[in-house]
Residue frames relative to the residue before (quaternion, step in Angstrom):
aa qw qx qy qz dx dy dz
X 1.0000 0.0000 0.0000 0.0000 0.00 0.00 0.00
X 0.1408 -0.7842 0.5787 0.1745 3.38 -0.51 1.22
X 0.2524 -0.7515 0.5945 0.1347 3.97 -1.58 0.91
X 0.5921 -0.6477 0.3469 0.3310 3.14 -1.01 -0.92
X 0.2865 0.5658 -0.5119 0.5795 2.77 1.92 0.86
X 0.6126 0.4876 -0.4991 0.3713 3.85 0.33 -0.09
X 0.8275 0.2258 0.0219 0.5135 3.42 0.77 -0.89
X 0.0338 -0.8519 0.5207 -0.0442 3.26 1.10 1.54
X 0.5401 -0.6487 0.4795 0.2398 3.27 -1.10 1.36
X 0.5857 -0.5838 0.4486 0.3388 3.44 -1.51 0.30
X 0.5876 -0.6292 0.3387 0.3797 3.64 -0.96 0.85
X 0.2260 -0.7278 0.5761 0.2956 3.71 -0.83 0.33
X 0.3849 -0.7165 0.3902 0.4316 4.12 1.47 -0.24
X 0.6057 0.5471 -0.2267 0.5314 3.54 1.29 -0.70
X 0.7452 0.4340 -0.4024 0.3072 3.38 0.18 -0.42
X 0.1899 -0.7645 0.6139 -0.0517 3.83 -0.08 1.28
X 0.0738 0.6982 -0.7121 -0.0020 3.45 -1.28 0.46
X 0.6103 -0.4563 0.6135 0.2072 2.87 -2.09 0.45
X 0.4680 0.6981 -0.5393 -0.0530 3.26 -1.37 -0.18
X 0.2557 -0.7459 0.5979 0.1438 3.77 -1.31 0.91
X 0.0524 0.7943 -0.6053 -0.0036 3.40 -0.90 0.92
X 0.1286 -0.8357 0.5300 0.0637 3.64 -0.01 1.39
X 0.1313 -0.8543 0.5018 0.0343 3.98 -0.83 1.05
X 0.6230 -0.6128 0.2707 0.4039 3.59 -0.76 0.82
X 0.8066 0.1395 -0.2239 0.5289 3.80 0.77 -0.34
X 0.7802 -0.4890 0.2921 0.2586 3.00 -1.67 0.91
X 0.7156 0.4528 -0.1267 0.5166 3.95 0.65 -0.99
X 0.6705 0.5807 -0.3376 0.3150 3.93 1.43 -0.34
X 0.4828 0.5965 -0.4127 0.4907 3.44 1.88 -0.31
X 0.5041 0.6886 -0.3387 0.3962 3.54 1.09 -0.78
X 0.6048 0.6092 -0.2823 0.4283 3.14 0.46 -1.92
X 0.6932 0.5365 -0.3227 0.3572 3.13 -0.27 -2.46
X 0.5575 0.7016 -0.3304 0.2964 3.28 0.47 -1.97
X 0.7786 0.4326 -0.1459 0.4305 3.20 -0.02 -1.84
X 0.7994 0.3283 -0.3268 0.3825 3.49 0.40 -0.99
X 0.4628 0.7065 -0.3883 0.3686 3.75 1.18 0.02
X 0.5410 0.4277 -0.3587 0.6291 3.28 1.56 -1.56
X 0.3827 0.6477 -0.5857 0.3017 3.78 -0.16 -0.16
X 0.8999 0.2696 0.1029 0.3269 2.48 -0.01 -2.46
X 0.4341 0.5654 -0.4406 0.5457 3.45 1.64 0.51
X 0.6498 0.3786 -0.3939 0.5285 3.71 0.93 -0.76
X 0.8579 0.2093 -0.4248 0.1994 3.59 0.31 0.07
X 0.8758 -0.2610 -0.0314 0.4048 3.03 1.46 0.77
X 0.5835 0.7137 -0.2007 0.3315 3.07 1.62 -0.97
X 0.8688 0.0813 -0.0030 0.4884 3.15 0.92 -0.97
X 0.0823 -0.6840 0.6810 0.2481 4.38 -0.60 -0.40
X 0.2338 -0.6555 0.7124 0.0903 3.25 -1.20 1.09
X 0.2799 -0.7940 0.5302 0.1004 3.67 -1.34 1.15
X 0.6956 -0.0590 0.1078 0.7079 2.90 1.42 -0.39
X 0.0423 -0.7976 0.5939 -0.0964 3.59 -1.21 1.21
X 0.1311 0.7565 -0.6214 0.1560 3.79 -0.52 1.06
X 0.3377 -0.6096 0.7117 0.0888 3.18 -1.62 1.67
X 0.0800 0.5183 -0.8358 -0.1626 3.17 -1.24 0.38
X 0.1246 -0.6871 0.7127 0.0667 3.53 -2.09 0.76
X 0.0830 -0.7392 0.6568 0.1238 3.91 -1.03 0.54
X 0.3744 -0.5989 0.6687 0.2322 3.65 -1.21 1.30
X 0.5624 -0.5841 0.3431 0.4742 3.53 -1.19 0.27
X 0.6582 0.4450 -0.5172 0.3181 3.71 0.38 -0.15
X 0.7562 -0.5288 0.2552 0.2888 3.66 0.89 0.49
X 0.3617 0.6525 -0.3643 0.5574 3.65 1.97 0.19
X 0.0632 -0.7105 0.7006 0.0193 3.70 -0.53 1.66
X 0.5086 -0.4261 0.7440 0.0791 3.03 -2.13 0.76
X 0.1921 0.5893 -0.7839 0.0375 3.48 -1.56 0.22
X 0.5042 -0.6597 0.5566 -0.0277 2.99 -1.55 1.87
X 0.3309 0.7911 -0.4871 -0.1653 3.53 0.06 -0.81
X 0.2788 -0.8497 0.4419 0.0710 3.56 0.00 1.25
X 0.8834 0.1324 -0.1542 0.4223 3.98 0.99 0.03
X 0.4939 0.7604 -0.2393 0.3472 2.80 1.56 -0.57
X 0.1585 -0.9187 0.3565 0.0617 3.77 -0.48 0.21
X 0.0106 -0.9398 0.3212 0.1164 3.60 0.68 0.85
X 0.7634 -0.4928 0.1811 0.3763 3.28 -0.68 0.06
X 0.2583 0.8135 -0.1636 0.4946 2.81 2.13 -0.78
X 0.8746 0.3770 -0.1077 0.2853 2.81 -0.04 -2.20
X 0.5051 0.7764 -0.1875 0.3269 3.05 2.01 -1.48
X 0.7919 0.4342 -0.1191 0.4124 3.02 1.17 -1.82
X 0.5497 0.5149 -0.3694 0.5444 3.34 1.23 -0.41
X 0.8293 0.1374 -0.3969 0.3685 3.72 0.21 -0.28
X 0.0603 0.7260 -0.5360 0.4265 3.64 1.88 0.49
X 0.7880 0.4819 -0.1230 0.3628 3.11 -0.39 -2.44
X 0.7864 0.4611 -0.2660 0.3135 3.79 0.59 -0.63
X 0.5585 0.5913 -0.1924 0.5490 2.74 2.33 -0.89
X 0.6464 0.4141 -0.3927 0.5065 3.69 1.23 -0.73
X 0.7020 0.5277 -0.4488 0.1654 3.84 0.65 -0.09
X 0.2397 0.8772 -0.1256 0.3965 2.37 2.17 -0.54
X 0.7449 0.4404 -0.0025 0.5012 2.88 0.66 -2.02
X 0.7105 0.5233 -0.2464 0.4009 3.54 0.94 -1.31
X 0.4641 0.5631 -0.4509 0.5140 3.45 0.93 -0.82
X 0.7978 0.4684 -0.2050 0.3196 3.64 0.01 -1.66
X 0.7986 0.1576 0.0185 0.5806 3.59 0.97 -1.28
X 0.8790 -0.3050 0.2731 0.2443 3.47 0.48 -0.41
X 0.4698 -0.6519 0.3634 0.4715 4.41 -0.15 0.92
X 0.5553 0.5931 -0.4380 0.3848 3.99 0.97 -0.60
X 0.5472 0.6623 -0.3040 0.4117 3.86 1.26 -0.69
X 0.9131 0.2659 -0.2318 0.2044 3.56 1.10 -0.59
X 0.5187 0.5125 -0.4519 0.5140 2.75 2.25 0.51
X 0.3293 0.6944 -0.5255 0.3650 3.52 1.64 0.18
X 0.8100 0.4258 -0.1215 0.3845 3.54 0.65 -1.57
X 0.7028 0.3599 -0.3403 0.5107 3.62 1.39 0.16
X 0.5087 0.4509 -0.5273 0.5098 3.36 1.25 0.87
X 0.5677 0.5987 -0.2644 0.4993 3.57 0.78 -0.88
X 0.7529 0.3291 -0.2641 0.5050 3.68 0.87 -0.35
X 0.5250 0.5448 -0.3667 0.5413 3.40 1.11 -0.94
X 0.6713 0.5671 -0.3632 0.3097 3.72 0.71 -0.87
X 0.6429 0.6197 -0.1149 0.4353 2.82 1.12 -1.74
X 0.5707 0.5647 -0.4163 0.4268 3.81 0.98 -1.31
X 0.5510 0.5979 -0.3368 0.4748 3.93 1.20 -2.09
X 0.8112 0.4364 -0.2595 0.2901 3.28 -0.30 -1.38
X 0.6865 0.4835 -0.1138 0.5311 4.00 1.22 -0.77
X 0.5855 0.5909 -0.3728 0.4112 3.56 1.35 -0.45
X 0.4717 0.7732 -0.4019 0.1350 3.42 0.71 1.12
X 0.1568 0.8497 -0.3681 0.3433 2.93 1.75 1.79
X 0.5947 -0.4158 0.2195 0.6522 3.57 -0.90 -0.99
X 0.5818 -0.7159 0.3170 0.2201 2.92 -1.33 0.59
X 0.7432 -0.5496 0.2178 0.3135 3.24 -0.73 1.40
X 0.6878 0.4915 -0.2252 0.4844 3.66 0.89 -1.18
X 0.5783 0.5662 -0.3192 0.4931 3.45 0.99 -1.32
X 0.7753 0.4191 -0.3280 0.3401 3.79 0.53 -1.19
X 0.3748 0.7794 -0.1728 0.4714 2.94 1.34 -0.74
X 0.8459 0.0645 -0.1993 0.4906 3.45 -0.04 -1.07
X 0.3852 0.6136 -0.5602 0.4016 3.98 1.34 0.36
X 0.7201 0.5163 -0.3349 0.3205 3.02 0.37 -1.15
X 0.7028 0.4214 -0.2851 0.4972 3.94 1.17 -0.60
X 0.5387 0.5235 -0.4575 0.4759 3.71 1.47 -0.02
X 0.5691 0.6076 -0.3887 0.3948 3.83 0.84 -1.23
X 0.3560 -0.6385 0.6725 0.1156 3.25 -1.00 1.33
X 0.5906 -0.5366 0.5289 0.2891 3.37 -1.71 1.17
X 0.6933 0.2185 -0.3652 0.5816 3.44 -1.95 1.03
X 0.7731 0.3759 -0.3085 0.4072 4.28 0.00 -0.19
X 0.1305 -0.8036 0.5588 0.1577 3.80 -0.97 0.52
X 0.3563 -0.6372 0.6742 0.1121 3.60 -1.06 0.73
X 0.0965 -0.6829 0.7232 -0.0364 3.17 -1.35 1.77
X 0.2707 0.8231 -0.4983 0.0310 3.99 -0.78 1.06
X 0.2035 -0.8725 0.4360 -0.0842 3.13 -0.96 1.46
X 0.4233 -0.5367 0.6822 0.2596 3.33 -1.50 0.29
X 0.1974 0.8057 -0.5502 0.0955 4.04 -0.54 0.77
X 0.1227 0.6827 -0.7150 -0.0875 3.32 -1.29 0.53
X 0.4327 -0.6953 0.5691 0.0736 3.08 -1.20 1.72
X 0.2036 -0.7627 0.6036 0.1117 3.27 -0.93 0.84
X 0.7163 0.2249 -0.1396 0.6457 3.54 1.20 -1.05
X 0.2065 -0.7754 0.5491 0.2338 4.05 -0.19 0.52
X 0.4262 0.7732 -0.3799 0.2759 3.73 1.42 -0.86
X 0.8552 0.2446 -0.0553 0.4536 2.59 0.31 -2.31
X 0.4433 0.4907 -0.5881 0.4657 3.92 0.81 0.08
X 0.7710 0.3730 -0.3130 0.4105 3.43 -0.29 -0.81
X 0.5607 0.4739 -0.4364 0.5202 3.85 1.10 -0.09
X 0.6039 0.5547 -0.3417 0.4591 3.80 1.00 -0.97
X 0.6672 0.3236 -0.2755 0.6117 3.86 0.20 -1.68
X 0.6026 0.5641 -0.5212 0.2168 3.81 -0.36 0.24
X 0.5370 0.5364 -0.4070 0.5081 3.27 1.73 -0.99
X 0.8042 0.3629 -0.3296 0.3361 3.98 0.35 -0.57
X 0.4867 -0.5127 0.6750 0.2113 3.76 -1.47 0.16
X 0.1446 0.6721 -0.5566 0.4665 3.24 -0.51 2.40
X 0.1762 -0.6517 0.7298 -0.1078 2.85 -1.59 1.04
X 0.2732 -0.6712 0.6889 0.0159 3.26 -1.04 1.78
X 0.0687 -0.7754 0.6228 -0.0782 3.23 -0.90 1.65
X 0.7106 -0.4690 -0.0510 0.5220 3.43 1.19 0.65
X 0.4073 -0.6499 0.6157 -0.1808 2.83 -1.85 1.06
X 0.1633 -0.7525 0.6248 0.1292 3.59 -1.35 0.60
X 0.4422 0.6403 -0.5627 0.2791 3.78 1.13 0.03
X 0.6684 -0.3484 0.4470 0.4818 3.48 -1.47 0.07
X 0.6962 -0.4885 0.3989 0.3429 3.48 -1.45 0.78
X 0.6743 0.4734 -0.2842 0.4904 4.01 0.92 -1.29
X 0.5349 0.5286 -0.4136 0.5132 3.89 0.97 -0.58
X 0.7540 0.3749 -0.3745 0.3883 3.79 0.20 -1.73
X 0.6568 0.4520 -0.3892 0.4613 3.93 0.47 -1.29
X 0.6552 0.4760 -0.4168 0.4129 3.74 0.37 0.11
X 0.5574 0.3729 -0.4379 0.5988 3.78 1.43 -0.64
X 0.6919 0.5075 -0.4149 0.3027 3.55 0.15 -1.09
X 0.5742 0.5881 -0.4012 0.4043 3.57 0.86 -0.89
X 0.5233 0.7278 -0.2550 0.3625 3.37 1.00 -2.23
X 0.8614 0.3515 -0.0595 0.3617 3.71 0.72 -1.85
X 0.7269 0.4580 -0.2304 0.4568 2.88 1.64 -0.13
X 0.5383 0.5558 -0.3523 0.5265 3.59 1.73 0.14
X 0.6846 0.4545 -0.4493 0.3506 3.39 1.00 -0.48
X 0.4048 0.5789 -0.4385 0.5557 3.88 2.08 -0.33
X 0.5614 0.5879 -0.3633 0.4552 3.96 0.42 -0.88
X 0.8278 0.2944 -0.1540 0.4521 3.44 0.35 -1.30
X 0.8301 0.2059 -0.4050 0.3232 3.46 0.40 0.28
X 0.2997 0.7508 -0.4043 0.4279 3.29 1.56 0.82
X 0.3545 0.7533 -0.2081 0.5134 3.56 2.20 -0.70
């Protein structure tokens, strides 16, 4: 039976998706994580935005946020740029540069969204980690050849319906196969 993972379509660059994929131990969203940056460096995929959430078993989440940039963040490296600056020009340079960054953090925060990550992180049952991403697949094969090695559950998703039942499948044969 021939699919469309045989004959991955051509990229369109535009076509971003969502997806949440929530795994039974705490350190495997991590994992996944890593091997994706892999497979972004060799082509398959561009991640827009990537966040681990992890729960220890007494119920204390972690959140990773690997691209995203808050305002927060802005101002703190704003703030590093105005000392920078201050040394050179003056003390007005470094609350110049932690507004300018704080600005900049607002203006770039066009990842997932902060609230959304948030409330995963209070759904994610303790002992389980939560891998969510911004993705545009370039090669759909080999993702779905990659997320196959792991045990997962697509808890939601914006790909066409034939894309998700193909991750969801993907996550549920590698649980299939080592139940064997």
């Amino acid at each position: 039976m021939m699919t469309d993972l045989e004959n991955p379509t051509p990229p369109t660059g535009n076509d971003e998706h969502l997806v949440a994929i929530v795994f039974d131990k705490p350190s495997r969203a991590s994992e996944v994580l890593v091997n994706l940056v892999h497979l972004q460096e060799e082509g398959v995929l561009r991640l827009g935005d990537a966040v681990v959430i992890s729960k220890d078993e007494s119920g204390r989440a972690r959140i990773h946020e690997t691209i995203d940039i808050t305002a927060g963040k802005g101002a703190l490296i704003g703030g590093w740029w105005g000392v920078f600056a201050g040394l050179l020009v003056g003390p007005l340079a470094i609350a110049g540069g932690a507004a300018v960054g704080a600005l900049y953090g607002k203006l770039v925060d066009k990842g997932l969204a902060d609230d959304w990550v948030k409330q995963m992180s209070e759904w994610l049952e303790a002992g389980r980690s939560g891998l969510l991403l911004l993705v545009t697949v370039d090669n759909k094969a080999k993702l779905i050849r990659e997320l196959s090695r792991y045990e997962g559950e697509v808890v939601t998703t914006d790909f066409p319906e034939p894309v998700r039942l193909e991750l969801e499948q993907a996550l549920r044969d590698s649980a299939t196969d080592a139940s064997r």
